[in-house]
N, C-alpha and C positions, 0 to 999 in steps of 0.2 A: 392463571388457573392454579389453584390449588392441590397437590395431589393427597389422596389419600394412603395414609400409612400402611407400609409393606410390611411391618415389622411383626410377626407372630404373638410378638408377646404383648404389643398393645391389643388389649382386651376390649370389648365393648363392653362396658359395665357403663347400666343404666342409672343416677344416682344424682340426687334431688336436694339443693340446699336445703336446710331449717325454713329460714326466714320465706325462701319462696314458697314453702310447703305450709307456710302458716299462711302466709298472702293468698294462697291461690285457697285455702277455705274459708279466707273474713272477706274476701272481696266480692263474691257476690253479695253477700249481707248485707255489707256496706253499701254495693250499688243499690239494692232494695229500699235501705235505711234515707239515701240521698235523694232517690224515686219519691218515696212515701211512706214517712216513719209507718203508718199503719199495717203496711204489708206484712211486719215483724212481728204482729199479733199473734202467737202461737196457738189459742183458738182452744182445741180439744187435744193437742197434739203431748203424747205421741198414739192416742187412739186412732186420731185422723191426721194422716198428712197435710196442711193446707198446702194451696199450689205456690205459694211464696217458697215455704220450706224446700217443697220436690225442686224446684228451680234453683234456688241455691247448694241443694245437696247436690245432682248432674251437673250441673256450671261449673261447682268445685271438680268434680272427678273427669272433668271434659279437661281443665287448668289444668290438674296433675298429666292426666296423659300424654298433654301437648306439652308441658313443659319436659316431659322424659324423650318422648320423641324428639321435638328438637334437640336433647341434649346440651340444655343449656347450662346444667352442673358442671358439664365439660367445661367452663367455660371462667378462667379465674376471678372476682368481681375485681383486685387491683389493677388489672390491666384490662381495664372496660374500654372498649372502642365505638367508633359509631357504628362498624358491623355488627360487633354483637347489638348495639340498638336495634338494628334491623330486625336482626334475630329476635328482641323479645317480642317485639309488634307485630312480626310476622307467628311467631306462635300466640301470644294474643286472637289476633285477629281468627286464626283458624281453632281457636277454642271459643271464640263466640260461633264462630258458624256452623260447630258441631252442635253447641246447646243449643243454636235456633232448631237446628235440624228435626234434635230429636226428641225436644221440647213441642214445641208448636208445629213439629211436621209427623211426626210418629205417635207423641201421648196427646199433644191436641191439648192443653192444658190450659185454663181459661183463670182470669185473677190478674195475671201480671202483665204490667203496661211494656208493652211492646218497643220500648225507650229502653226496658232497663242492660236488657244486653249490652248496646251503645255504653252507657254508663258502665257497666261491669268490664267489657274490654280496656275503659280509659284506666280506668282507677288498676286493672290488672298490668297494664303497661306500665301506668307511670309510677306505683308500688314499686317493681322491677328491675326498673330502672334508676329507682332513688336510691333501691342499696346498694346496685351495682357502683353509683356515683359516691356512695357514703361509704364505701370499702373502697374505693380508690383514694378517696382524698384522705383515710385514718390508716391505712394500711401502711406498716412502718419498712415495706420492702421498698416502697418510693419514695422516701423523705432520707436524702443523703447523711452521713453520720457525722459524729460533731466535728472530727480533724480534715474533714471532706473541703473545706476551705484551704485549711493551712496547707492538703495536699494541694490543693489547685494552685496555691503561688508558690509553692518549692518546684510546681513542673514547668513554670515558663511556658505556657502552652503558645504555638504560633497565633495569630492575628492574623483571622480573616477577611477581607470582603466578597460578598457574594454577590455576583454578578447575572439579574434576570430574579424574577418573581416567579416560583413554580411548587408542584406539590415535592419534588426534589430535594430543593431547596430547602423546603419550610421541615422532610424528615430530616437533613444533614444537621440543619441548625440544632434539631431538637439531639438527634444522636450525638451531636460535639460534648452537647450541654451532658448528657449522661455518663458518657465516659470517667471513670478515675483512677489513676489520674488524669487530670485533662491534656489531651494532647493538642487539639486548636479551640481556639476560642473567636466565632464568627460576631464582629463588633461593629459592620454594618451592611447593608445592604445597597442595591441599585437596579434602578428599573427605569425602561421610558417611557412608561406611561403615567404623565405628569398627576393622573388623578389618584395615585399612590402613592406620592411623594408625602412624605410626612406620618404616613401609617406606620403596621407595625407587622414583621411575617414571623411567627414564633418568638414572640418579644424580642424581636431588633428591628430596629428602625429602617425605613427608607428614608436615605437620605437624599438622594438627586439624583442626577440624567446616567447612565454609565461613561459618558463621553467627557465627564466631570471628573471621572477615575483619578486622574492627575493630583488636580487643586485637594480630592478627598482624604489622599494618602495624605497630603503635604501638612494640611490641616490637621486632621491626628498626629502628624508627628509633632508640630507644634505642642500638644497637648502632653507629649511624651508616649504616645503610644506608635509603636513603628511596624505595619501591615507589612507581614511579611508573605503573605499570597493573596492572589486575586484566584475565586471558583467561580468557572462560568458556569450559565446552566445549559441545560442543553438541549432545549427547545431549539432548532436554526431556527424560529423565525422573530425569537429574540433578541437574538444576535446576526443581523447580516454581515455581508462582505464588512464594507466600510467601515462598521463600527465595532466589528473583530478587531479589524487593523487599528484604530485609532487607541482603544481600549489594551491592544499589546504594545505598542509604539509605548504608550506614555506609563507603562507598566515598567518595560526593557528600559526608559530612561533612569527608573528611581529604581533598578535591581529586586524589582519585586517578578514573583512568579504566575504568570497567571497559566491556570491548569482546567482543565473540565473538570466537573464534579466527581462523576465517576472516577478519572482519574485520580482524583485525589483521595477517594475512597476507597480505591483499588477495587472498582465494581467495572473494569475494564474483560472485553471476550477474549478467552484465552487463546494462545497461537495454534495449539490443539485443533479447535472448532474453527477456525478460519483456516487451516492447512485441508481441512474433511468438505468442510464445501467448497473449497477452491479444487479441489480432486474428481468432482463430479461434473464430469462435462455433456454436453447436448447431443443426444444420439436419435437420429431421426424415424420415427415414427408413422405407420400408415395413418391416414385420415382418416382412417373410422373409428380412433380413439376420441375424434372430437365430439361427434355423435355418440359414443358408448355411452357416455356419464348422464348423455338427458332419458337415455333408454334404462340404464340400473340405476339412477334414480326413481325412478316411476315405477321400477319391481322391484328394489328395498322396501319403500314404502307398504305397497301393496303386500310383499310377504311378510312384513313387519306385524298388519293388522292381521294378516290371515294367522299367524303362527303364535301370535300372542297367548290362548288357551294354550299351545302345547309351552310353550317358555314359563309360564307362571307353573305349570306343571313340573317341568324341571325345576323352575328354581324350588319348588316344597321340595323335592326329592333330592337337591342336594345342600337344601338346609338340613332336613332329616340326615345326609350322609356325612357330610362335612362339616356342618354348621354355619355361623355368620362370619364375614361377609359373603354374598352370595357369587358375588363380581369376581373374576379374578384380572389387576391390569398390569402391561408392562410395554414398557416405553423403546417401539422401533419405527425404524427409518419408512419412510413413505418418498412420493415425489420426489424427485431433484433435494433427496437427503434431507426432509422435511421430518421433523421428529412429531410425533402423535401418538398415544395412547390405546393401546390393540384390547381391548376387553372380551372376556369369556367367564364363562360358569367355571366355578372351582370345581375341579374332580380331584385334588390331592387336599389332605390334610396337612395341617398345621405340622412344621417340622420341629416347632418345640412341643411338647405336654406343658400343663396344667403348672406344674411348677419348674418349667423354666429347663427339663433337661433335653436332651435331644431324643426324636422319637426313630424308630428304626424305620430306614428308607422303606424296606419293603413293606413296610405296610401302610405307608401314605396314601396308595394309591387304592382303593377299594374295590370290590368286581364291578360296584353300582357306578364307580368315576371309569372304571375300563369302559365298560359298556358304553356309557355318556362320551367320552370320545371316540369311541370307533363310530362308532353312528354318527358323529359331529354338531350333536347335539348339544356341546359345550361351545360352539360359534354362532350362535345364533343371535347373541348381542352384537356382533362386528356387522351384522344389519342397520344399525347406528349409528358407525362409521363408515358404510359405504353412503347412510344419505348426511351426514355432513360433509361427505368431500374426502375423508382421512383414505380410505378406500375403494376399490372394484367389485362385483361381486367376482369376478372373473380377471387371473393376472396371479404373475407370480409372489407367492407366498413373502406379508414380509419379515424379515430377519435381523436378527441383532447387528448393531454394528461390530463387535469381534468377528461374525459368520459372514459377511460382506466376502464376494470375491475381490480379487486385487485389482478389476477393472469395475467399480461398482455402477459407473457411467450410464449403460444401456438396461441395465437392470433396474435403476431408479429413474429412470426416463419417462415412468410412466405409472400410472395407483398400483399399489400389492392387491392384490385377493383374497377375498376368503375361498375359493377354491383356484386351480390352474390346470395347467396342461400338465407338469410335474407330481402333481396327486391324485392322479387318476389315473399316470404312467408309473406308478411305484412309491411315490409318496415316501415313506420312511428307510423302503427298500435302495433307494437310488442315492449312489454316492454324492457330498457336493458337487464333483465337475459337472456331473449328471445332470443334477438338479438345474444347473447354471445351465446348460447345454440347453434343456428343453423351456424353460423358462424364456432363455431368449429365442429360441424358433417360435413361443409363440407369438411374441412381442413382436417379430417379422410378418409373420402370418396370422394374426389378429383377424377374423370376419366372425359375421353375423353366424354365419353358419357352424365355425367351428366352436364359438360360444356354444350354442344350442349343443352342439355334440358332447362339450364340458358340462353342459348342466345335466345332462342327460346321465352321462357317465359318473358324475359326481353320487346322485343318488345309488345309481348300482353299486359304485364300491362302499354306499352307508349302510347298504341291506347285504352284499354280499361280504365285506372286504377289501383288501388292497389286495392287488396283482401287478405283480411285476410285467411290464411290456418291455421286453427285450428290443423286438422289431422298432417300435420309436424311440427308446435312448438308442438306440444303434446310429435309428437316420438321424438325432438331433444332437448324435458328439460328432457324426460324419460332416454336417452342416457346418455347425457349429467352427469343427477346424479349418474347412474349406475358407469359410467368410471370416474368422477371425485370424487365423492362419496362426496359431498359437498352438499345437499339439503338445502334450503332457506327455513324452515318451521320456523313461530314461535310458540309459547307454543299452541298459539289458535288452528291452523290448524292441531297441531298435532294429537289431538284428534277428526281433524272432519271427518265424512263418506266420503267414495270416492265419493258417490254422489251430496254428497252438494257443495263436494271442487270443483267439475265436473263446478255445477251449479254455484256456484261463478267466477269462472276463465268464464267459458263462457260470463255474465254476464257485467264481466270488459273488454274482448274482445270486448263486442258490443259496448261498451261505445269508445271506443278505433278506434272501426270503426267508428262512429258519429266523429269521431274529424279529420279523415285522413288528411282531404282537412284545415283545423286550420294551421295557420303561426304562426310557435313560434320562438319569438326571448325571447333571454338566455340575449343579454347583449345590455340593453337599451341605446339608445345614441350610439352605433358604430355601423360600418361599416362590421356587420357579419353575413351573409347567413347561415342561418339553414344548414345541409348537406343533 
C-alpha cells in the first residue's frame, strides 16, 4: 500500500502534457475517420452541428477531464510502468463511459455508430501509451553516459548468482544493473523448475537445477570469472530444508557466500521493530469481544450508508475551510501493535503558505475545524476502518507509538475506537495515567450494555461537550492499582493524607477542565492533528 503524501508543500496541481492534450482532441476523429471516413463530412457546419462533430467535441472534453483526474501528468513518461498502463486504460475506459452516458444517455444523439466509442477508447489508450513507451526508450536520463563502462571495470563489482526465480529477483537483477558505480554484477541464475532452464529473468540466464551450485561456480571460474556470492530468494517454498543445506554445503566448500536477497540488499527489519512486537504480550480478554466485531460490523456499515448526506456535507465545508485534501491520515497502533492508517477530515490547515513559509499555529485551526471536532464530526471516515478490521466502534482510543504506556500489552489486546470509556469520562481533560486507567477498566468490563451506555453517552458529549467525571477516573485509577498493583506515587504523596491528596487531584482536574477547549499541537511545523 501506497501512502499518500504528508507533506504540505506537495501541491495538487492539476496539469496535462502537450502531446496527451493533442491526443485526447484527434482521437475521437480519428476513431470516426477509422468507423467511416463519411461521418467527417462537415455538412453545414458551423451553422449546424452534425452529430459526428458533437460526438467528437464531448469525447475530447470527457478525455481532457479524465485525463486530469487521474492525473496522469503526474506521471513521468521515462519511467513508464505497467501501473501507470493500468492507469491510462483505466481513465480511457472511464472517459468512454462518460461520452456514452452523455452522448446516447442524456442528448440521445443519433448518426454515429455505436462501435465508435470502442474504437475511440482503443486508439486513446494506445496513443498514450505509445508516448509514454517513446519518452522512455529516447529519454536521455535512462541511457548510461559514455565513461559508464570504463566506470563499471575500474569498480570490480562482485559476481553474483541468484538463487530462485521471483519478482525479487528479476527487481535486484535490474537494480544491480543501474547502479554506478556497479557494485555487483548478477552473471547467472538458478531454479528447479527444469521448464526455465535455458530462459532468461532480466537478461540473465537460467542456467540449471540450484543443487548444481557447485559444478556452476567451478565452471565460471574455469572461464575466469570467480562468483563471489550466492542470493537466495526468498520464497521458502523454493528453497526447502534439503536443498538449503546442499546449496550452502557446496557454497561453504568453494568460500563463496551465500546470503538472502534482502540481506544483501540491506532490505532486512530493523532491531527496533522486532524488540516493539516482541514487547506486546497476550492479555486476556472477556468473550464478548468475539461477538463485538460481527455486531460493529453490521452498525459501521449501516451508519456508513445512513451518514453519508451528512459526510459529503462536511467534506464541502471543509474543502471550502481548509481546502484539498479532504482526508487527513496518520499511521497508529492497532491490535497486538498492528500498524494501520486512522483517517479523519482535515479541520487544521496547511502549516506551510503558499510560498513555502510557516504559517502561525494559531490560526491553523479555524472556528469551522473547532466546531467540526467537538461535535466529532471529523471521525466519521474511521467508519471505514471499523469495517475493515483496523478498528472498534467502541474501545480505547488509538495512540501514537511515542504515547504508548510502558506496559502497552493490555491496551493493544484488543481494536482502538473511535469512541471509549475514556471520552466520555473526560477525554482531553484526563491525564495519560487516567486515560490508561479507564481504558483498561473497560477492556475488563466490556458488555453489551455498557457499549450501549458509550454510545449513548458519546452523542451527549457531541451536543453538549466534554465533562470531566471525577467519580470514574477515581474508581478506574483505584481498580486500575488494585489489579495492576503498580501505583504512581512519589516520596511526597506518600505520606500525604487522603484528604489533601483528595484536594490536590481535584484541584489539577479543574485546571484540566479550564484547558478542554486548548489546541495542543506536539509538533510544531507539520501537518499533525491532535487526536
Amino acid at each position: 500500500m501506497r501512502l499518500a503524501s504528508p507533506a504540505s508543500r506537495d501541491r495538487n496541481q492539476f496539469r496535462i502534457e502537450t502531446a496527451d492534450l493533442l491526443l485526447a482532441i484527434t482521437a475521437p476523429f480519428v476513431a470516426l475517420a477509422l468507423r467511416d471516413p463519411v461521418l467527417l463530412d462537415p455538412g453545414d457546419f458551423p451553422a449546424t452541428i452534425p452529430a459526428s462533430y458533437q460526438y467528437g467535441f464531448v469525447s475530447a472534453a470527457c478525455a481532457i477531464l479524465l485525463i486530469l483526474a487521474f492525473r496522469l501528468g503526474d506521471h513521468m513518461g521515462q519511467f513508464f510502468s505497467l501501473r501507470d498502463a493500468f492507469a491510462v486504460c483505466s481513465a480511457s475506459a472511464c472517459a468512454v463511459a462518460l461520452g456514452c452516458l452523455l452522448l446516447f444517455g442524456v442528448m440521445r444523439i443519433e448518426g454515429v455508430p455505436r462501435s465508435t466509442p470502442l474504437i475511440f477508447g482503443l486508439v486513446l489508450s494506445a496513443g498514450m501509451i505509445a508516448i509514454r513507451i517513446a519518452a522512455r526508450a529516447f529519454h536521455k536520463d535512462l541511457w548510461p553516459g559514455r565513461g559508464a563502462d570504463r566506470d563499471v571495470a575500474k569498480a570490480d563489482p562482485r559476481r553474483v548468482i541468484v538463487v530462485g526465480v521471483d519478482r525479487l529477483a528479476s527487481a535486484a537483477i535490474k537494480l544491480t544493473d543501474e547502479l554506478r558505480p556497479r557494485k555487483a554484477q548478477v552473471v547467472a541464475a538458478l531454479d528447479a523448475r527444469p521448464r526455465l532452464c535455458g530462459r532468461k529473468i532480466a537478461g540473465v540466464s537460467i542456467v540449471g537445477d540450484p543443487r548444481d551450485i557447485g559444478a556452476v561456480i567451478d565452471e565460471y571460474a574455469i572461464h575466469g570469472v570467480e562468483v563471489d556470492e550466492v542470493w537466495l530468494a526468498e520464497d521458502p517454498a523454493s528453497s526447502p530444508a534439503d536443498r538449503l543445506a546442499a546449496i550452502e554445503s557446496q557454497c561453504a566448500a568453494r568460500g563463496v557466500v551465500a546470503i538472502g536477497i534482502s540481506q544483501a540488499l540491506n532490505f532486512i527489519a530493523s532491531p527496533q521493530d522486532d524488540a516493539a512486537g516482541a514487547a506486546i504480550e497476550s492479555y486476556e480478554t472477556p468473550a464478548y469481544f468475539k461477538a463485538k466485531r460481527l455486531i460493529e460490523f453490521c452498525a459501521a456499515s449501516v451508519l456508513l450508508v445512513a451518514m453519508l448526506p451528512l459526510a459529503l456535507c462536511v467534506a464541502y465545508v471543509v474543502y471550502l475551510d481548509v481546502g484539498a485534501p479532504l482526508l487527513f491520515w496518520q499511521q497508529r497502533l492497532g491490535r497486538n501493535g498492528q500498524k494501520f492508517l486512522l483517517y479523519k477530515f482535515r479541520t487544521y490547515r496547511a502549516p506551510f503558505d503558499a510560498h513555502g513559509r510557516p504559517a502561525p499555529e494559531n490560526t491553523r485551526l479555524s472556528r469551522v475545524g473547532r466546531l467540526i471536532r467537538a461535535s466529532r464530526l471529523d471521525e466519521i471516515p474511521q467508519l471505514y476502518n471499523v469495517i475493515v478490521g483496523h478498528m472498534s466502534l467502541i474501545g480505547p482510543r488509538p495512540l501514537l507509538p511515542q504515547d504508548q504506556p510502558d506496559d502497552p500489552g493490555p491496551r493493544l489486546s484488543v481494536r482502538p475506537g473511535v469512541t471509549g470509556w475514556a471520552q466520555i469520562n473526560g477525554g482531553t481533560s484526563v491525564s495519560p495515567e487516567e486515560k490508561n486507567a479507564l481504558d483498561l477498566w473497560y477492556i475488563r468490563h466490556a458488555c453489551l450494555r455498557l457499549d450501549l451506555e458509550i454510545i449513548l453517552s458519546t452523542i451527549l458529549v457531541a451536543l453538549t461537550g466534554e465533562r470531566l467525571n471525577g467519580r470514574a477516573v477515581d474508581h478506574a485509577l483505584g481498580w486500575y492499582r488494585r489489579e495492576f498493583e503498580a501505583p504512581s506515587r512519589d516520596a511526597v504523596t506518600m505520606g500525604e493524607a487522603p484528604w489533601d491528596r483528595r484536594r490536590r487531584e481535584e484541584a489539577a482536574r479543574a485546571d484540566r477542565r479550564r484547558a478542554v477547549g486548548a489546541v495542543r499541537i506536539e509538533y510544531p511545523y507539520r501537518a499533525v492533528e491532535p487526536s
